[in-house]
C-alpha positions as CSV (number, residue, x, y, z in Angstrom):
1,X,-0.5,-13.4,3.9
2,X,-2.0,-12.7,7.4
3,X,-4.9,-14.5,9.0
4,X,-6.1,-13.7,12.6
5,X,-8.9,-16.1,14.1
6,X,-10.6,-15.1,16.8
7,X,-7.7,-13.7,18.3
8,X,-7.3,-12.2,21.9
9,X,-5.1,-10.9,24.4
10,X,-6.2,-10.5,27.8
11,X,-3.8,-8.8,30.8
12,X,-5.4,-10.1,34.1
13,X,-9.5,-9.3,33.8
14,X,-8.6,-6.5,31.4
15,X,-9.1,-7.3,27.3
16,X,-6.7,-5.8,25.5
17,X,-7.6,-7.6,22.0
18,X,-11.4,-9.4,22.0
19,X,-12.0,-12.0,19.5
20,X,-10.5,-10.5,16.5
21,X,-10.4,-12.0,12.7
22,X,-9.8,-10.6,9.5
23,X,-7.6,-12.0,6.7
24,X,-4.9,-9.6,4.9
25,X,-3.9,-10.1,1.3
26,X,-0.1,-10.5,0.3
27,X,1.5,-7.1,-0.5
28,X,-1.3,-5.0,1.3
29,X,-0.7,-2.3,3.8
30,X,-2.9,-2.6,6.7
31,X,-3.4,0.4,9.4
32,X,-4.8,-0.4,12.6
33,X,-5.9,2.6,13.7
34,X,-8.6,3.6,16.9
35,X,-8.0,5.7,20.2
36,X,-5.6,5.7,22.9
37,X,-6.0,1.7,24.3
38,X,-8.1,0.5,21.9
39,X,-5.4,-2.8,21.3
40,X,-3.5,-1.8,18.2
41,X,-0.5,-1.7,19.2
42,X,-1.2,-5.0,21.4
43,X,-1.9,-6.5,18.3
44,X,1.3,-5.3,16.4
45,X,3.3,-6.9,19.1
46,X,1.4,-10.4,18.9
47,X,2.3,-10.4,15.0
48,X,5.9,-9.6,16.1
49,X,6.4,-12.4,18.9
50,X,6.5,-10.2,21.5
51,X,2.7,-11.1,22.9
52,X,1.8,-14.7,23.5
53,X,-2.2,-14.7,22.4
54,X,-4.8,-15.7,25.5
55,X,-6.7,-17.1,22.4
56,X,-7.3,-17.4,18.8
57,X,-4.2,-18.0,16.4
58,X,-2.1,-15.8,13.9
59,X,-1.3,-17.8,10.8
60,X,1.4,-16.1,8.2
61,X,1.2,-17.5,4.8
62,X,0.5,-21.4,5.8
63,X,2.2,-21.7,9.0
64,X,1.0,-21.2,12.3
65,X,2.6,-18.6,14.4
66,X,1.2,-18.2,17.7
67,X,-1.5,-20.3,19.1
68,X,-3.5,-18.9,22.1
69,X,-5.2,-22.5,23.5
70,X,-2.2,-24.3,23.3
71,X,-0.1,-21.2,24.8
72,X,2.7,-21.0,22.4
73,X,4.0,-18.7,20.0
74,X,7.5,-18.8,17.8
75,X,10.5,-16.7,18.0
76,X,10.2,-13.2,17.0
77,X,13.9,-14.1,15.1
78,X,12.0,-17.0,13.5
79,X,9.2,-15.4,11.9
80,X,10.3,-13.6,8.6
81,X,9.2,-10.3,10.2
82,X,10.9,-6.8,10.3
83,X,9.6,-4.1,13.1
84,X,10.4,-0.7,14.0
85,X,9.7,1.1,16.8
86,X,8.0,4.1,18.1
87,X,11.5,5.1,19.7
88,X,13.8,3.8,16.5
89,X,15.5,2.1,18.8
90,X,18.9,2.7,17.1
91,X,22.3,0.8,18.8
92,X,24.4,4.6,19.5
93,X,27.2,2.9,19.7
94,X,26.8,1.9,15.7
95,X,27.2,4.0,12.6
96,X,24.2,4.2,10.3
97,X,25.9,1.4,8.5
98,X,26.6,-0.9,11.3
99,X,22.7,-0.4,12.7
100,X,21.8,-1.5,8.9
101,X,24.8,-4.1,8.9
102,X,23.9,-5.9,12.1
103,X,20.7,-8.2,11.7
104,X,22.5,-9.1,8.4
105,X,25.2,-10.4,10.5
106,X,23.5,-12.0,13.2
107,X,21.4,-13.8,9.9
108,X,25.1,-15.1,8.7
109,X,25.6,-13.5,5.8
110,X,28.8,-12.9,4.4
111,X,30.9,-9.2,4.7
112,X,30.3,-8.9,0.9
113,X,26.8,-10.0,0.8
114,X,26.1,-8.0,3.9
115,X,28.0,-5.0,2.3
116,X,26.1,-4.9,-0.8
117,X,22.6,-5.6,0.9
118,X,23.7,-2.6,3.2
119,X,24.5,-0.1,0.4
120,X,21.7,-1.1,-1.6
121,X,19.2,-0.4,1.1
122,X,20.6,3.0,2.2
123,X,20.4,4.0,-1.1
124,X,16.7,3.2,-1.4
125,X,16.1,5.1,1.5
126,X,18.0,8.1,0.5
127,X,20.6,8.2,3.3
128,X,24.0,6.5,1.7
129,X,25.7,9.7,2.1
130,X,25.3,9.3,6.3
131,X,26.6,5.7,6.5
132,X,29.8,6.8,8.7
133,X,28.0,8.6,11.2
134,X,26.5,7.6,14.3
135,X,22.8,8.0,15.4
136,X,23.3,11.3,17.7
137,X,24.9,13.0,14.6
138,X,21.6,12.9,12.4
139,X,18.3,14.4,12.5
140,X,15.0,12.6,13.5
141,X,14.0,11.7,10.2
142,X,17.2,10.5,9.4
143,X,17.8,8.3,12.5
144,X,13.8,6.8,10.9
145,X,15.4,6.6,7.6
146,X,18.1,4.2,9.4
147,X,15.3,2.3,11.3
148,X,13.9,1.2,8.6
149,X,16.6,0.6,6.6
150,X,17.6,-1.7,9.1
151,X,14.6,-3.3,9.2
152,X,14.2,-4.2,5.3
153,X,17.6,-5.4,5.2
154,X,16.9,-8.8,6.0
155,X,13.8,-9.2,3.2
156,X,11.6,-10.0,6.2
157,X,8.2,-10.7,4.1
158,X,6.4,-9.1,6.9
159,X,7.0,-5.1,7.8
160,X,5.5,-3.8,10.9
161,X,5.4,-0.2,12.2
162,X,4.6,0.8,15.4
163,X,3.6,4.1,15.2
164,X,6.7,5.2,13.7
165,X,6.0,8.7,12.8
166,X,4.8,10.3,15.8
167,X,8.0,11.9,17.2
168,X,8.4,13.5,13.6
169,X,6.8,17.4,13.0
170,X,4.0,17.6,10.7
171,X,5.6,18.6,7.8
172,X,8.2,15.7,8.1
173,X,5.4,13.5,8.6
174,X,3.9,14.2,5.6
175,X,7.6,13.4,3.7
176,X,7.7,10.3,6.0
177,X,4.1,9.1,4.3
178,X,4.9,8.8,1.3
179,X,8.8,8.0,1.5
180,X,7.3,4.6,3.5
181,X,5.0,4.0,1.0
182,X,7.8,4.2,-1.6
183,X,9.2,1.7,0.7
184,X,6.3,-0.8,0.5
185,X,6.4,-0.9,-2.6
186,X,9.7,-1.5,-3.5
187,X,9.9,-4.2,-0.9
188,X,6.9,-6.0,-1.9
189,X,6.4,-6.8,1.8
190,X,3.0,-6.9,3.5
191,X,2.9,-4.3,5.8
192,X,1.0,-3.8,9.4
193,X,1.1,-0.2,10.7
194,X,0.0,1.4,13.8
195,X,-1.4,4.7,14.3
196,X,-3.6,6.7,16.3
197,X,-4.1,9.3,13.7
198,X,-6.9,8.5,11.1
199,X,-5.6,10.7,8.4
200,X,-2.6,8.7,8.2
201,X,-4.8,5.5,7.7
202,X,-6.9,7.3,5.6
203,X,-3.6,8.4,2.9
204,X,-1.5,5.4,3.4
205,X,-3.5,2.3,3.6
206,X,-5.1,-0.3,1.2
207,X,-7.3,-1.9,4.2
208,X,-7.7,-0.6,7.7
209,X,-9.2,-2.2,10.7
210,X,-10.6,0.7,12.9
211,X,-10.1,-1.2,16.7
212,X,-12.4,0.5,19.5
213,X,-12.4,-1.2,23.1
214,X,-10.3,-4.1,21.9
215,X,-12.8,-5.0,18.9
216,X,-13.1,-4.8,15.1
217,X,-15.3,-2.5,13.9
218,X,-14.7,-2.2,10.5
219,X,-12.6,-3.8,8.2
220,X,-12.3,-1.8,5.2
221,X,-10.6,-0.2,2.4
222,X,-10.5,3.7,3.1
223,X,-13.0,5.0,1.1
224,X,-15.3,2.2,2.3
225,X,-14.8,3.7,5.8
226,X,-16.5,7.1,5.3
227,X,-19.0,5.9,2.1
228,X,-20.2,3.1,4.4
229,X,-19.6,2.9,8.1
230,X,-21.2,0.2,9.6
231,X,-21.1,1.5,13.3
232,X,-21.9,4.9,15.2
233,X,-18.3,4.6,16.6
234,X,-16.9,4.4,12.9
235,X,-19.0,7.3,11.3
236,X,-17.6,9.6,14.0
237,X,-14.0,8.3,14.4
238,X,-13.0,8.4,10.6
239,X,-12.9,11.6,7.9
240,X,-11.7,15.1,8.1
241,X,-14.0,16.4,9.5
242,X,-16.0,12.7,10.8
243,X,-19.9,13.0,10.3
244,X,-22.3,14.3,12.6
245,X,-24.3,12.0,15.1
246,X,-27.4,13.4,16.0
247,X,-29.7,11.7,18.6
248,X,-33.5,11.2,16.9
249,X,-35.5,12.5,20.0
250,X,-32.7,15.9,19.3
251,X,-33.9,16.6,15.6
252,X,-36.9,19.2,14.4
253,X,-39.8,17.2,13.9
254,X,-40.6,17.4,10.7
255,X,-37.5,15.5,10.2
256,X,-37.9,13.1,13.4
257,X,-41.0,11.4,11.9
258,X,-40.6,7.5,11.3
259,X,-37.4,7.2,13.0
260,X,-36.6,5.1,16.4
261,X,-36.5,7.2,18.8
262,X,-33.8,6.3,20.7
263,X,-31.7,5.7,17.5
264,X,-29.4,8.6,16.0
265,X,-28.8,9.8,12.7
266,X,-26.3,10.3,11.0
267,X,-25.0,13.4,8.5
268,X,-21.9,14.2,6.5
269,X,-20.7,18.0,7.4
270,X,-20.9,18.7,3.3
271,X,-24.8,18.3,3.6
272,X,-25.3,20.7,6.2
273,X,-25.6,24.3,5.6
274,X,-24.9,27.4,8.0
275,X,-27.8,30.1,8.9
276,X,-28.2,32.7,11.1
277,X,-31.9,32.8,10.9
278,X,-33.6,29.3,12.7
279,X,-35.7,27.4,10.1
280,X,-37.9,24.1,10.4
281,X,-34.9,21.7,9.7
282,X,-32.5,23.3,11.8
283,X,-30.7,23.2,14.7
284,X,-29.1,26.1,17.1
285,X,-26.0,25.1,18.1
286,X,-23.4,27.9,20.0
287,X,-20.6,29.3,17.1
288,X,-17.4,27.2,18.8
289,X,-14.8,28.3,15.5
290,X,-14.8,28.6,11.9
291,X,-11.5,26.9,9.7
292,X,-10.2,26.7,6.3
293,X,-10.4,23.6,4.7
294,X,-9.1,22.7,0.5
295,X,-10.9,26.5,-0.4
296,X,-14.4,26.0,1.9
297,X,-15.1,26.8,5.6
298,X,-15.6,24.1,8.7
299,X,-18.0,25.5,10.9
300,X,-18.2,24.0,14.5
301,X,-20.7,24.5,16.6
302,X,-21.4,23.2,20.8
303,X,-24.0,22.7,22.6
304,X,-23.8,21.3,26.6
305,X,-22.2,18.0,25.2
306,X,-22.8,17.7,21.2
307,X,-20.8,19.2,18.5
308,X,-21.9,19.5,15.4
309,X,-19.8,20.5,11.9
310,X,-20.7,21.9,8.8
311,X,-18.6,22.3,5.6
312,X,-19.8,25.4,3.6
313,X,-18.5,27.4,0.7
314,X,-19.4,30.4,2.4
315,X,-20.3,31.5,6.1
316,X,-21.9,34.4,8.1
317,X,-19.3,36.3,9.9
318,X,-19.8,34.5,13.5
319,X,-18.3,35.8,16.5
320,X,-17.6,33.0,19.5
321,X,-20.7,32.4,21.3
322,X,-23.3,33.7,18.8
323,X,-25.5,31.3,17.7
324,X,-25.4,29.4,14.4
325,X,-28.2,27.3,12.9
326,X,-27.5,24.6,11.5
327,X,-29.7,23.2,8.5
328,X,-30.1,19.5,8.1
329,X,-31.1,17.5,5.0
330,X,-34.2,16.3,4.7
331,X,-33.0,12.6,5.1
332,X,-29.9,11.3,7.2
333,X,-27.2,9.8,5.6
334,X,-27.6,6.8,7.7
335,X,-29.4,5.3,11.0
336,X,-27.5,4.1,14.1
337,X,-29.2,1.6,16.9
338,X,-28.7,3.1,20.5
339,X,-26.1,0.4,21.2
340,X,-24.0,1.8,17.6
341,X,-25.1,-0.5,15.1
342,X,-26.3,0.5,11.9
343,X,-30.0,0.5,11.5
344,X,-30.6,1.9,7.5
């Protein structure tokens, strides 16, 4: 439904978006997901129209959409896509029905067409009952519910979300996730959503591009992610809690031998085990904090730069600043090149 080719964006010398391609089935939900500038949301507005490309070209379905070398892109209003915003971006001097009602209108539908296509979509997202008010008069999560009613109301074939939960608590949030999802579904819309927050991508998508620096890393289904990462920046960035990076020339070594030296390796927190004793295959880190997590205990510990994480089903009693040893598996769980890219 989506291809990209060698798409990019660039903003005077800076990159925003570097030679991206990846191809997204019909009906899937994508996350884009990476740190603060990595080009997600760049890219989000290049699907919508808002963002001519510098190169590369967005194709949706068969038809071009935006061509970088020739320096044109079509109409946002021409391009079967529905987006909503970070803000919601709600007209306040609309009721929730007239926000829904309006892109209906400016698409010419009739009042009874535009009616029924209104009632219909309030009810799928739950908020019929606040059609007479007006956006000041409802919550947060309501005023979403209204964005993105308004935005399915057309049947665009394309749903974009630009990180549309972020002004909501955590527990709303959580709601929000799976109500959207509900959403998806029902529309049977291919959907592109934006976040910076990899648990999100992690619970809500079917493929997620993790963007660093403008760049692909992975493209991947979210258990494909953590099972397999094919980059240091990847293996760190993605799962609660990410895995540990630890350089080679940093290890005990009994476990250093046959490994690049200048490479680092790699291991998943549920490998390592906590000690307060040092041993031959561990490593003495500073106690930083200990957490609950699903019925076991995340143990972080610091040292000058490096932090390393251990899930355990049981823990000494640490007190901030003693130290903790950490003991490493015999074998990583993967090799990294100094420059991030996989090795073994």
């Amino acid at each position: 439904m989506i291809r990209l080719e060698n798409l990019g964006k660039s903003f005077g010398k800076f990159d925003a978006v570097r030679e991206v391609s990846l191809e997204v089935p019909k009906g899937a939900f994508l996350v884009l997901v990476g740190p603060s500038g990595c080009g997600k949301s760049t890219m989000l507005r290049m699907l919508a129209g808002l963002e001519t490309p510098t190169s590369g070209r967005i194709v949706f379905g068969k038809d071009t959409v935006s061509d970088g070398e020739k320096g044109w892109t079509i109409d946002p209003a021409r391009r079967n896509v529905g987006l909503v915003f970070q803000s919601y971006a709600l007209w306040p001097h609309m009721t929730v029905a007239g926000n829904v009602d309006w892109p209906l209108k400016v698409a010419g539908l009739g009042k009874p067409e535009r009616r029924q296509r209104t009632d219909e979509v309030l009810r799928l997202l739950a908020i019929d009952g606040l059609a007479g008010r007006y956006p000041n008069e409802i919550s947060g999560g309501q005023q979403q519910r209204v964005a993105i009613a308004r935005m399915i109301a057309p049947r665009p074939g394309i749903l974009l979300f630009d990180e549309p939960l972020s002004n909501l608590d955590a527990k709303l949030r959580v709601e929000m996730r799976t109500e959207l999802l509900r959403v998806h579904r029902a529309t049977g819309a291919t959907s592109v959503y934006v976040t910076h927050d990899q648990v999100e991508a992690m619970t809500m998508a079917s493929h997620v591009a993790v963007l660093n620096g403008g760049r692909v890393e992975q493209f991947d289904p979210p258990a494909g992610l953590v099972a397999d990462p094919h980059t240091a920046f990847v293996a760190t960035f993605v799962g609660t809690p990410p895995a540990n990076l630890v350089p080679v020339s940093a290890l005990p070594p009994m476990l250093a031998q046959d490994l690049p030296a200048d490479a680092s390796a790699m291991y998943r927190p549920e490998d390592l085990s906590v000690s307060t004793g040092a041993g031959a295959t561990s490593l003495a880190f500073d106690f930083a904090e200990a957490s609950p997590v699903a019925g076991r205990v995340m143990i972080t510990g610091t040292r000058e730069d490096r932090r390393l994480t251990a899930v355990v089903d049981g823990a000494p009693a640490f007190a901030v600043g003693d130290t903790a040893h950490f003991v490493l598996p015999p074998k990583p769980a993967a090799i990294f090149a100094a420059n991030g890219e996989r090795l073994s």
